[in-house]
N, C-alpha and C positions, 0 to 999 in steps of 0.2 A: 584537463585531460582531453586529449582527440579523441576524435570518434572509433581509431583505431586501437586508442588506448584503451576506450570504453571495451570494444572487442575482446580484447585480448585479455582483459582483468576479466570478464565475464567467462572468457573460454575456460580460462584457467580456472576461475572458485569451484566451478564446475566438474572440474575433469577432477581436481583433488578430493574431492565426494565423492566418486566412484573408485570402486578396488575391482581388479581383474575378476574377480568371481560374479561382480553383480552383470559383468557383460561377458559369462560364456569363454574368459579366457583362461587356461590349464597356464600356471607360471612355476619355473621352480621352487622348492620350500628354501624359507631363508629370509630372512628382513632383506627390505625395498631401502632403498637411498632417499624416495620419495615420497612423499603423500597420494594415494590416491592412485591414477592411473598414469602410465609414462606419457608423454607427447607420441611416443613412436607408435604409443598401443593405441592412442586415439585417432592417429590417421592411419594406420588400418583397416581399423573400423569405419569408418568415413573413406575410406578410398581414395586418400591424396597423399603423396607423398609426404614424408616426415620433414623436410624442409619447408617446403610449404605451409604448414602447419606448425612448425614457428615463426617463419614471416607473422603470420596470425596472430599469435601470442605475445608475439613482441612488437607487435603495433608497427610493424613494415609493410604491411599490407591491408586497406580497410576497403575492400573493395572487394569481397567475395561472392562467387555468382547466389542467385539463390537453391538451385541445385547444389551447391557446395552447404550453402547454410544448414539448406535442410540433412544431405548427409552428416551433417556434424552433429545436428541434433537427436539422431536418430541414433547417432554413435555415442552421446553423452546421455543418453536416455531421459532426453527434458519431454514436459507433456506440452499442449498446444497451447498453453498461455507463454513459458517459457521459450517455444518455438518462434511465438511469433516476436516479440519479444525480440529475439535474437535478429530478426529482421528489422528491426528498429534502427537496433545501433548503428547498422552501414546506410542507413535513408540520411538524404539533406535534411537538415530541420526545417519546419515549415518557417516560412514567411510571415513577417507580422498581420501584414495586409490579407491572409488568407482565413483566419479566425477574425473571430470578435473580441473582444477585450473578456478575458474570463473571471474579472473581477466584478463584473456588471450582472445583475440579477436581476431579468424583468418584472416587473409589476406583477407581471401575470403570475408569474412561480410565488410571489410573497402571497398575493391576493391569494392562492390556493392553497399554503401551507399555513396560514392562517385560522382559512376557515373549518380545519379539521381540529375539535376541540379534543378528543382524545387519542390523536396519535403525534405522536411528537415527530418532528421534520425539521432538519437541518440540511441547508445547502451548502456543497463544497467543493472546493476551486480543485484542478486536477493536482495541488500539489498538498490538498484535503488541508487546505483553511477554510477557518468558518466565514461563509458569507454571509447567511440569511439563517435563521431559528426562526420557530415559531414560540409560543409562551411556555407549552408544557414542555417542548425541546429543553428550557431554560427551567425551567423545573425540575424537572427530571434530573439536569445536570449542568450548575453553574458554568461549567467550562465551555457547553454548546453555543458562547458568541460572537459576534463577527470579531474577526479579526486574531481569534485564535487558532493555531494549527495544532488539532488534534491529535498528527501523533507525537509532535514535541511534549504536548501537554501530557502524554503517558507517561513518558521520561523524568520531564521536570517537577509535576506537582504531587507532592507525598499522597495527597488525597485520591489520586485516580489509581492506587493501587488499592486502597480500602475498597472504593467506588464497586471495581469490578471483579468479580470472583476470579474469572478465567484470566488475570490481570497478562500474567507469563503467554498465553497463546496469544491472546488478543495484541501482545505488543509486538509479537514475531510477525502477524498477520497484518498489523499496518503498516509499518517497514515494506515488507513485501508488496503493498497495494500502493505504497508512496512510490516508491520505483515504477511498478507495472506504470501508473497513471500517469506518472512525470514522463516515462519512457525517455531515460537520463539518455541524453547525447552531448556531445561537445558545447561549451557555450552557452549552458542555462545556469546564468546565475543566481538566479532563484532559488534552484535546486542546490546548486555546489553551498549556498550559504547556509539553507535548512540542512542540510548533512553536516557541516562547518559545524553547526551552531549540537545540533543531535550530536554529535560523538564528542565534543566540547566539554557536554552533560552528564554523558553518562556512557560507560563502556561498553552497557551491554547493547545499547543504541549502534557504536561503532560494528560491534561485534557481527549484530543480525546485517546491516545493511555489508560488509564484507563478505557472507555468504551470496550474497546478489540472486536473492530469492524471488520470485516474480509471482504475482497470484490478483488471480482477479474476482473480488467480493460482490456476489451475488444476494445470497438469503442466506440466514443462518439464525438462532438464538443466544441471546446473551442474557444472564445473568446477573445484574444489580443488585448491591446492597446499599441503597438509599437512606440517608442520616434520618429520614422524616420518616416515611413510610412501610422500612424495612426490608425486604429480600423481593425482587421484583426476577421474573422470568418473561425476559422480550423477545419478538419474534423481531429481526428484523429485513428491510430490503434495500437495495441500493440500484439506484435506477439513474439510466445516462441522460442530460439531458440534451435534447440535438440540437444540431445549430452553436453550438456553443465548445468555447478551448477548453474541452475535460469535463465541464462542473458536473457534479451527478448531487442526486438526492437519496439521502438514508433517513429513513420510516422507519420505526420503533413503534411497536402496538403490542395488546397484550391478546391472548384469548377468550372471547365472550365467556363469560360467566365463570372465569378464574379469580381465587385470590389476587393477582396481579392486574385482572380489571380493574377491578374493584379501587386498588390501590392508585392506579393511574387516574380514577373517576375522580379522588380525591384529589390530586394532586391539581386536576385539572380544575376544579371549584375553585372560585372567586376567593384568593388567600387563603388557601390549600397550602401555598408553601410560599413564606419570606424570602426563600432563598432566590424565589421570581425576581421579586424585588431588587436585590443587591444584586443580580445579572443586569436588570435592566439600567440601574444607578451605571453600572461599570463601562455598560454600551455607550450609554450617553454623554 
């Protein structure tokens, strides 16, 4: 897809999400032809003509000012993740020469996810493969090792739906962080193959990534039901790290002196869980 395609599919998921009432507009009573909002009612609202605003949508034009952008977005009532976001799609992609190879995890980041014996840490590439886990990362959850991506691994393995309570949000919410992160533009192969491969899998993978949701994971709590140690409540965080194409680091910790400590304390003891084991057998 081009960059203008990119555009114009994202313009459009968008506008077909909104109905004249959620933006202030009076229409006659009667069924619509359409889904959602007309083209003509969204450059109204944005301020450009309605010609122009299919050039847009139909990938005739990818080259919009960012005053135009931002009208649009103001017009589709996206928030400032999805805003900026929208500014992505019409940038050049960067240069190889201009990142570091984001498959490369230095010493330094292992050496310190390491030595936090009870919070679990996994490092992940911007298009959230696993790079680096630490031992109770891998305890915690077989799937957290290199070389797997996370959110296929929702999709594909029966086990990550037992895994996690909130299993339906948490799948909507990585979809949406795999986009934000990858920031899809023309020409990443990488990405067009993990989507390939995700809608290949499973429909409802096609489904969420065709809303073209955008969100960017910060802190939040999750939920676990663990085969060993039973119903865990984590807090966790996600942190960018700089210098580097994307990778960030998600922390999972529990609350001092919670059940769910407690549970992690063990997990994190010297064969606490086998399941360490057969992560590490699978790494090697």
């Amino acid at each position: 897809m081009t960059a203008a395609g990119s555009l114009g599919t994202f313009l459009r998921a968008r506008r077909e999400r909104l109905v004249p009432q959620d933006v202030g507009l009076v229409v006659a009573a009667g069924p619509r032809r359409v889904p959602g909002l007309r083209r003509e009612e969204v450059a109204v609202l944005a301020g450009v003509s309605t010609d122009y605003y299919l050039r847009l949508e139909q990938g005739r034009d990818a080259r919009p000012s960012p005053q135009v952008l931002d009208a649009l977005a103001r017009a589709l009532q996206l928030d400032d993740v999805a805003t900026q976001y929208l500014h992505t799609l019409v940038r050049p992609p960067e240069r190889a020469q201009d990142v570091r190879d984001d498959d490369v995890v230095l010493d330094a980041t292992r050496w310190l996810i390491d030595s936090w014996p009870l919070t679990a840490a996994v490092v992940h590439s911007r298009y959230v493969d696993v790079l680096a886990s630490n031992a109770l990362a891998r305890r915690l959850n077989p799937r957290y090792r290199a070389g797997v991506n996370s959110v296929l691994s929702l999709f594909t393995d029966p086990e990550e739906r037992e895994f996690h309570a909130d299993w339906e949000a948490l799948a909507a919410r990585s979809v949406a962080l795999l986009r934000t992160a990858a920031e899809a533009r023309a020409g990443d192969a990488r990405l067009e193959a993990l989507v390939a491969a995700g809608s290949r899998s499973s429909a409802l993978f096609r489904e969420l990534w065709d809303r073209q949701d955008v969100r960017r994971v910060g802190d939040g709590v999750h939920v676990l039901n663990h085969p060993v140690v039973g119903e865990l409540r984590l807090s966790y965080l996600r942190l960018p790290l700089v210098d580097t194409a994307g990778q960030s680091l998600f922390l999972y910790f529990a609350e001092p002196g919670t059940p769910s400590a407690s549970a992690m304390a063990r997990l994190a003891a010297p064969g606490g869980d086998q399941q360490d084991q057969e992560a590490l057998r699978a790494e090697g």
